[in-house]
C-alpha positions in Angstrom: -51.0 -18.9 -45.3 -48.9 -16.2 -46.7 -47.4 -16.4 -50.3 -44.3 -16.9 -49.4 -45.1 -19.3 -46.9 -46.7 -21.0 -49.7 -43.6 -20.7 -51.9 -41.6 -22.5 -49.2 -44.0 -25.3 -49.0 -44.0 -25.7 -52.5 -39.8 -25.6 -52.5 -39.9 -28.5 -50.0 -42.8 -30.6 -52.1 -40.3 -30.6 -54.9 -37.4 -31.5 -53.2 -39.5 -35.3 -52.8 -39.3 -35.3 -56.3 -37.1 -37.4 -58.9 -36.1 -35.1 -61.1 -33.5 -35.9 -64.3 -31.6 -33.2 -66.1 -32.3 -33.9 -69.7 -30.0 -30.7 -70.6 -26.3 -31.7 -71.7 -23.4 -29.4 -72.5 -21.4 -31.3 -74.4 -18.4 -28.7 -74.7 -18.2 -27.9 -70.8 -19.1 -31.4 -70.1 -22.1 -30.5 -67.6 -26.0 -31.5 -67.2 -28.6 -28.8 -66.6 -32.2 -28.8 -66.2 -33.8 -27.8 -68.8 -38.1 -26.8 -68.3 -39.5 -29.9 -69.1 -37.9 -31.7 -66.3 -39.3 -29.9 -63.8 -42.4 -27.7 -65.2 -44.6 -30.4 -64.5 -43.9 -31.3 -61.6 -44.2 -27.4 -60.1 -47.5 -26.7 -61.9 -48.9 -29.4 -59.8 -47.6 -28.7 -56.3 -48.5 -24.9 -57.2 -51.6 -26.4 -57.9 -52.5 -28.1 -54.6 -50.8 -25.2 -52.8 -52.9 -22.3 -54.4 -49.8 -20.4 -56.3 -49.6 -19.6 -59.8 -46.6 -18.5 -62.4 -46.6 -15.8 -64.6 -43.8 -14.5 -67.0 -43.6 -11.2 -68.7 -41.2 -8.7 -70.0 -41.0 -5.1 -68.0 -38.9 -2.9 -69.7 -35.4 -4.7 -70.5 -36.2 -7.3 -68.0 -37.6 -10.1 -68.0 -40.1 -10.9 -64.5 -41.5 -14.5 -63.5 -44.2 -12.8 -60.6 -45.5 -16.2 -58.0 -49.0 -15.0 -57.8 -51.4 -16.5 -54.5 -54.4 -17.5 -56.1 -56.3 -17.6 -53.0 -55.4 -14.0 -52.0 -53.4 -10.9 -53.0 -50.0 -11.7 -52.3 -47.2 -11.9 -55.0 -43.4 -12.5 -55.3 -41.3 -11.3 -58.4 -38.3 -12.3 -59.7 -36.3 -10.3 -62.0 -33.6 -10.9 -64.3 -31.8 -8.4 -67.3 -32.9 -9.4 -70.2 -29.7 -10.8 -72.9 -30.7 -12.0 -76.5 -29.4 -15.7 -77.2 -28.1 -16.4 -80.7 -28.1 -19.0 -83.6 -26.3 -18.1 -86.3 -27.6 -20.6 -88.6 -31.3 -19.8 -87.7 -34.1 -16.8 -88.4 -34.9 -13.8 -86.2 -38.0 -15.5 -84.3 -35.7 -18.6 -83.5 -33.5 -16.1 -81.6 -36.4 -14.8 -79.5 -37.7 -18.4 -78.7 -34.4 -19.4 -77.4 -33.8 -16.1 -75.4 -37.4 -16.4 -74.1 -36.7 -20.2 -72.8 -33.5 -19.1 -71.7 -34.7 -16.6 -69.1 -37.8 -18.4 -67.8 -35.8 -21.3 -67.3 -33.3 -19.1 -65.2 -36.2 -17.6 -63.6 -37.9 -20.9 -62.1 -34.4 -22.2 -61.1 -34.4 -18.9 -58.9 -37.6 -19.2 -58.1 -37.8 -22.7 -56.9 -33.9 -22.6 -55.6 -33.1 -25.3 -57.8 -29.3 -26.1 -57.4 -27.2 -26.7 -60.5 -24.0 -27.0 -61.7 -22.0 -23.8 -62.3 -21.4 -22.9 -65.9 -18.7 -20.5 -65.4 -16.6 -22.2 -62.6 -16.3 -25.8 -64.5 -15.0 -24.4 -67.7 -11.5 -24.9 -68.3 -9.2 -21.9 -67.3 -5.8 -21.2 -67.9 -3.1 -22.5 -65.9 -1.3 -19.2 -63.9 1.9 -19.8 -62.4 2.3 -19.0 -59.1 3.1 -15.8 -58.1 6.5 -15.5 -56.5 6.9 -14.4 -53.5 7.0 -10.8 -52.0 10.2 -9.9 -50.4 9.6 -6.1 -50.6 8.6 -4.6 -47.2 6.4 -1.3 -48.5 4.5 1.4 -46.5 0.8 0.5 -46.8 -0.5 2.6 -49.1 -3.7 4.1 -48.2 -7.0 2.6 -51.1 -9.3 4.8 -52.3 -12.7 3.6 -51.5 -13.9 1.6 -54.5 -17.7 2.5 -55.8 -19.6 -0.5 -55.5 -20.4 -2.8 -58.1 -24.0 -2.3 -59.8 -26.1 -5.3 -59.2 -27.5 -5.5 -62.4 -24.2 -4.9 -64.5 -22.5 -7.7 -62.6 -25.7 -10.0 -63.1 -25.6 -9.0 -67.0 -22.5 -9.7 -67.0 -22.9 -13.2 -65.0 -25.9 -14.5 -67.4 -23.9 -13.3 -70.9 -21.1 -15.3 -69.7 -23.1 -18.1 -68.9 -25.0 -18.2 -72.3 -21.9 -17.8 -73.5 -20.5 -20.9 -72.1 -23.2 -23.2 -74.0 -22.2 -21.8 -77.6 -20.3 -24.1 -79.6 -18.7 -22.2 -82.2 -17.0 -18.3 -83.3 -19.2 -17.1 -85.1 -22.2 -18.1 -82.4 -19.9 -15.9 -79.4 -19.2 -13.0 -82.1 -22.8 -12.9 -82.8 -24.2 -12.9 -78.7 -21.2 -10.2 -78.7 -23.2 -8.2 -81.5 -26.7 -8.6 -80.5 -25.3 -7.2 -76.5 -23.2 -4.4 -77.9 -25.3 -1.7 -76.6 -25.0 -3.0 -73.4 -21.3 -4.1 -73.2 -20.8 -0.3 -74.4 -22.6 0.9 -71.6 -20.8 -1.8 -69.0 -17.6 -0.6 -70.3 -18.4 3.1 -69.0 -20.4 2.0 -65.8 -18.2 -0.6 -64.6 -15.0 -1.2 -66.4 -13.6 -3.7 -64.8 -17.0 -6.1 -65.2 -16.3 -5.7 -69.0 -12.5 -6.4 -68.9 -13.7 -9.2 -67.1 -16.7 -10.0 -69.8 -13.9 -9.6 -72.4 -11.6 -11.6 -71.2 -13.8 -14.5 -71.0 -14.9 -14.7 -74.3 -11.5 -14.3 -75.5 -10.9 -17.4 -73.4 -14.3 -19.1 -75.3 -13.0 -17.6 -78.7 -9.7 -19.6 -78.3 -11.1 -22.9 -77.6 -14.0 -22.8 -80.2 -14.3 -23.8 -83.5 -14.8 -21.8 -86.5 
């Protein structure tokens, strides 16, 4: 049996499983998994199927690599790395949180673990609709658009999402710090990800608390 043939046995093993999501987001009003609810439960299955986890940093991301322990097969999974912030804690609490952070992310896209969607359940402002278009124009002719970079619009994705589980201004000012070298870089390589980025916190910034 393959190691992804494994993998996919060991998806559908945990599917049979109970799990609870112990995680709460109070300010978005969501539950999440967090490791402990489902750790356990994989480390077995991988167990009985013959797979085994291993996370590392590569670089500036972050890799969980599904190893087959009775062969030479392996699966990686890859995601940018972005530092997670307490303002009110040290340097080392920082790391711990943005190591959690990303292996947790990395098992949920390893195991295909479905959960709810930070971004699209927090609150957005109301838009009024647009009127309508009465104007009959010549069709203008688009310039072909450079496609988006994957990993821009995935940093992008995960900041936002961290984002989303702060609770107050100074926590979103200081993710915003801790990423500037990136965000800088977004706002040359793909603009309209970081007007994006932007206008999302601005969004958070408004409804936080000092």
């Amino acid at each position: 049996m393959t190691v992804y043939a494994k993998l996919a046995d060991a998806r559908v093993q945990l599917l049979s499983v109970d799990m609870k999501k112990s995680g709460k987001n109070k300010f978005a009003g969501y539950e999440y998994f967090e490791l402990g609810d489902f750790l356990p439960h994989t480390h077995r299955i991988f167990k009985d199927v013959g797979l085994l986890g291993v996370f590392s940093f590569e670089g500036s991301n972050a890799t969980l690599t599904i190893h087959d322990t009775d062969g030479v097969g392996s699966i990686a999974f890859v995601s940018p790395v972005v530092s997670a912030s307490n303002v009110k804690g040290q340097p080392i609490q920082d790391l711990g949180s943005t190591h959690t952070y990303l292996r947790r992310y990395l098992w949920l896209m390893a195991l295909e673990l479905t959960e709810h969607d930070a971004v699209d359940a927090a609150p957005q402002a109301d838009k009024p609709p647009a009127p309508a278009e009465r104007k009959v124009e010549k069709p203008v002719e688009k310039p072909v658009e450079k496609p988006e970079n994957p990993n821009l619009a995935l940093f992008v994705e995960k900041l936002t999402e961290w984002a989303n589980i702060l609770t107050t201004k100074a926590e979103l000012a200081d993710v915003w710090k801790k990423n500037q070298e990136d965000i800088s870089n977004l706002k040359k390589e793909a603009p309209e990800l970081f007007e994006k980025l932007k206008a999302r916190f601005g969004e958070l910034k408004a409804n936080l608390k000092d």
